[in-house]
C-alpha positions as YAML, in Angstrom:
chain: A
units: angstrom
residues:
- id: 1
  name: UNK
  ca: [19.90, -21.24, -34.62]
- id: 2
  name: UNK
  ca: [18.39, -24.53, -33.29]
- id: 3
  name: UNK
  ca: [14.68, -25.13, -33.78]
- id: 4
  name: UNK
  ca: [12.40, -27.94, -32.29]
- id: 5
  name: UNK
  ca: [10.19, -30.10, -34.27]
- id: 6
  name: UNK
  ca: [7.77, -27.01, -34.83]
- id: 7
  name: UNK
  ca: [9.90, -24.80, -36.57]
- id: 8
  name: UNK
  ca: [10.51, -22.76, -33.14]
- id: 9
  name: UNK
  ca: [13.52, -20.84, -32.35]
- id: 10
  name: UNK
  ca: [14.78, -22.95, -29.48]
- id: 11
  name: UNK
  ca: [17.85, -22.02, -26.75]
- id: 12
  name: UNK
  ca: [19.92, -24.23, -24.34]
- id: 13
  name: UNK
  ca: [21.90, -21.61, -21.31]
- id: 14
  name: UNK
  ca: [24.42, -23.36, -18.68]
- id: 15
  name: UNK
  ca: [23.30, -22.11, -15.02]
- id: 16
  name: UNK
  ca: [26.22, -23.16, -12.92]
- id: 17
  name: UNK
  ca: [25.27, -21.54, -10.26]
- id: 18
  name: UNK
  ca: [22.13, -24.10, -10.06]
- id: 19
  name: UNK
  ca: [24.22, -26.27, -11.84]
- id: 20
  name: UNK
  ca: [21.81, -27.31, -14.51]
- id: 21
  name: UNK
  ca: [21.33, -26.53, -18.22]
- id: 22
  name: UNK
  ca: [18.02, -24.91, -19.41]
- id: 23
  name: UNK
  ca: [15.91, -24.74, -22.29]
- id: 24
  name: UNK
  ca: [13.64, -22.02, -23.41]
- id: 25
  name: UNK
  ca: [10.84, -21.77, -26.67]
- id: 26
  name: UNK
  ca: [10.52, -18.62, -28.78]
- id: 27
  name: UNK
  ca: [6.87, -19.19, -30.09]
- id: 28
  name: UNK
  ca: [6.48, -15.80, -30.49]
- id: 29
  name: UNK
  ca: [7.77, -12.39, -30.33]
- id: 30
  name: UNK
  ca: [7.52, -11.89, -27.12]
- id: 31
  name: UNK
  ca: [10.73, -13.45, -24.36]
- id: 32
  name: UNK
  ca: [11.34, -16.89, -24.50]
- id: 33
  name: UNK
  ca: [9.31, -19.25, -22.70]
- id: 34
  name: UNK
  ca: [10.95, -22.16, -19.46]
- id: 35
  name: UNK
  ca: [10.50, -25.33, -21.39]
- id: 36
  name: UNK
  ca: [12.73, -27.56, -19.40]
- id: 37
  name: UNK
  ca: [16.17, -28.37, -17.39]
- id: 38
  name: UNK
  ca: [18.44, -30.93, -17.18]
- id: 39
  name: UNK
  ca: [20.28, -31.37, -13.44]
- id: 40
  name: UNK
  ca: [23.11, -32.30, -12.48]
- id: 41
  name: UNK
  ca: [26.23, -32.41, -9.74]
- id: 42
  name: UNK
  ca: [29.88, -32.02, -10.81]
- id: 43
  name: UNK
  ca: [31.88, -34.62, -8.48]
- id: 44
  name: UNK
  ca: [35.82, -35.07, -8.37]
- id: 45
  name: UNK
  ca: [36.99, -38.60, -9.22]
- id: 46
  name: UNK
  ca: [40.68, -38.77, -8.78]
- id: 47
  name: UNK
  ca: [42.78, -36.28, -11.21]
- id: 48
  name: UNK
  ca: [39.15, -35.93, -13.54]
- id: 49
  name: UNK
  ca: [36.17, -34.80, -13.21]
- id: 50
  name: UNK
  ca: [32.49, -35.91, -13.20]
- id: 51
  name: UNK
  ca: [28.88, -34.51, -14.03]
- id: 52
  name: UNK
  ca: [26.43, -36.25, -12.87]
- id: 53
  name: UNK
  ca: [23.07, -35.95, -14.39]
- id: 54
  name: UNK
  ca: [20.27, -37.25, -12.16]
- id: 55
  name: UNK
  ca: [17.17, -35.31, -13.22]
- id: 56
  name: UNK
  ca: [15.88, -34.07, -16.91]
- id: 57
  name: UNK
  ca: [12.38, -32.62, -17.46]
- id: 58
  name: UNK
  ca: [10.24, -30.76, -19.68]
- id: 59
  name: UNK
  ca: [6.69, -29.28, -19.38]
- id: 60
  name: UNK
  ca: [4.40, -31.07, -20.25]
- id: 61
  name: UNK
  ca: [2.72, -28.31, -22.96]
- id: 62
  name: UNK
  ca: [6.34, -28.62, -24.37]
- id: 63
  name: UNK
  ca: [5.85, -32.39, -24.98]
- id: 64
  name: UNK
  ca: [6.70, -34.28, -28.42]
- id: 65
  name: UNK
  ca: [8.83, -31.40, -29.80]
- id: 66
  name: UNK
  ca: [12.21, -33.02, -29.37]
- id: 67
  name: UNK
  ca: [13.09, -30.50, -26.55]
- id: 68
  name: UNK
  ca: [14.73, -33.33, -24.19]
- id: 69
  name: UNK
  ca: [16.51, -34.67, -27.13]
- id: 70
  name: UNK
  ca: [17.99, -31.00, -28.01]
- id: 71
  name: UNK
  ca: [18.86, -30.43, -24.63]
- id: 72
  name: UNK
  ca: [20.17, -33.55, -23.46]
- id: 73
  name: UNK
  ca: [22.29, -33.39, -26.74]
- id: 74
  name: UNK
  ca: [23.68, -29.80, -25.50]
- id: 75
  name: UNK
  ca: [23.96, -30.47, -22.49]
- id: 76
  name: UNK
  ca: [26.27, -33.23, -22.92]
- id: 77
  name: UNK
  ca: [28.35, -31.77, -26.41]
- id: 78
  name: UNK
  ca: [29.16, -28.56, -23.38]
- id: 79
  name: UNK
  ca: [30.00, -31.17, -20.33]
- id: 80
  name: UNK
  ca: [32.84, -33.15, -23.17]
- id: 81
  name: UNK
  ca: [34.03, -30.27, -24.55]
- id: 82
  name: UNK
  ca: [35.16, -29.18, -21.12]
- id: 83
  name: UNK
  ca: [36.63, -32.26, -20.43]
- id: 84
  name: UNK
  ca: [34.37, -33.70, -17.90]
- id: 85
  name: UNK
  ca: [32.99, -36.91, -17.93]
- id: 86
  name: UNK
  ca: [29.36, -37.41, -18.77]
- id: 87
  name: UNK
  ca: [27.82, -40.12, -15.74]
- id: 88
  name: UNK
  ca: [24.05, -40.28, -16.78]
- id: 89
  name: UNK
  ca: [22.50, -41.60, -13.85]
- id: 90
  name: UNK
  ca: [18.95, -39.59, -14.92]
- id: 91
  name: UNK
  ca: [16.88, -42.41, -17.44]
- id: 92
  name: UNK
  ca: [16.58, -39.49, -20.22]
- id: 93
  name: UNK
  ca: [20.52, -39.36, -20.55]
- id: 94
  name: UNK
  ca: [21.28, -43.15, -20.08]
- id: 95
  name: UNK
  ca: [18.87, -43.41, -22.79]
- id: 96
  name: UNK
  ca: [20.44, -40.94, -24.91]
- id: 97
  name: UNK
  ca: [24.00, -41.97, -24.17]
- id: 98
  name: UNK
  ca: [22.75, -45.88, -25.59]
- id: 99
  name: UNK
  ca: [21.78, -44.68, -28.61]
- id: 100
  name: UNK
  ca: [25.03, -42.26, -28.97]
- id: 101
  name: UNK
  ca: [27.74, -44.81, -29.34]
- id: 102
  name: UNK
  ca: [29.76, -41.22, -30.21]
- id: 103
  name: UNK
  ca: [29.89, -40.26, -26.30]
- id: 104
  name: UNK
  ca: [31.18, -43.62, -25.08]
- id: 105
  name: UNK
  ca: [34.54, -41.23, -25.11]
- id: 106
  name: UNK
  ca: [33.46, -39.15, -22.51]
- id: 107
  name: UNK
  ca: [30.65, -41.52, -20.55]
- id: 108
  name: UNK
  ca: [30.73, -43.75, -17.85]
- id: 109
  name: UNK
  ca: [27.83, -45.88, -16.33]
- id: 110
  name: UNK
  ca: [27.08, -45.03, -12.67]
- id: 111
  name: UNK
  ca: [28.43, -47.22, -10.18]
- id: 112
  name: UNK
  ca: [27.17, -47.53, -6.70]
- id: 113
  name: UNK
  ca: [29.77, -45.66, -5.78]
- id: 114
  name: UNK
  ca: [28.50, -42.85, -7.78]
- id: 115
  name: UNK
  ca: [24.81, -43.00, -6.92]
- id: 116
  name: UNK
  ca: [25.56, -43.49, -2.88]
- id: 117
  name: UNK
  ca: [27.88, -39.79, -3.42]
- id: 118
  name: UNK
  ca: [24.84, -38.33, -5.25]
- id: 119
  name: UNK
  ca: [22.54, -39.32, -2.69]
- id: 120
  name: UNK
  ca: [24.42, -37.77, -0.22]
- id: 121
  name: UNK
  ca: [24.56, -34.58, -2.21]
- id: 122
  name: UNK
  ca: [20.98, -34.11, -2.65]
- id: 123
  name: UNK
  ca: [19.70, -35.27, 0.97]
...
């Protein structure tokens, strides 16, 4: 079970469908609370293929438990083992892919190339 900096039961789900990966708090008994998301767009690059992440928040009553961190870290560990390369165009995962040397495997810096496609996608 993962837990964030206070001890709470934390979870990370893949949403394809909305193609971004969520986190949700347990502080309690009751159902888990939204904390955050991480967004992205898968793009074809030849014979491989390429997430892009452009977008990564958390709420802002969430803040200073580690949640990014935990989900970012997810996020990415899912997106390598399924053999896709990890393009972190959002500041949150370039900043986490810097100090991650262990992803340089399966990351690539966005080119303009890449961030002209993804603004195509999202206008």
């Amino acid at each position: 079970m993962t837990t964030d900096k206070t001890g709470a039961a934390v979870t990370v789900t893949h949403e394809p469908d909305v193609q971004r990966f969520e986190i949700a708090v347990a502080d309690t008994a009751s159902e888990p609370a939204p904390a955050g998301f991480t967004a992205y767009r898968d793009r074809a690059d030849g014979d491989s293929r390429q997430r892009v992440f452009f977008h990564t928040e958390v709420a802002e009553e969430f803040g200073g438990r580690g949640l990014g961190t935990i989900l970012i870290r997810h996020a990415l560990d899912q997106t390598r083992a399924e053999g896709i390369v990890i393009v972190g165009v959002c500041p949150m995962v370039a900043a986490y892919l810097g100090k991650h040397p262990e992803y340089a495997d399966a990351a690539r810096k966005p080119t303009p190339d890449i961030l002209r496609w993804l603004d195509a996608e999202l206008s």
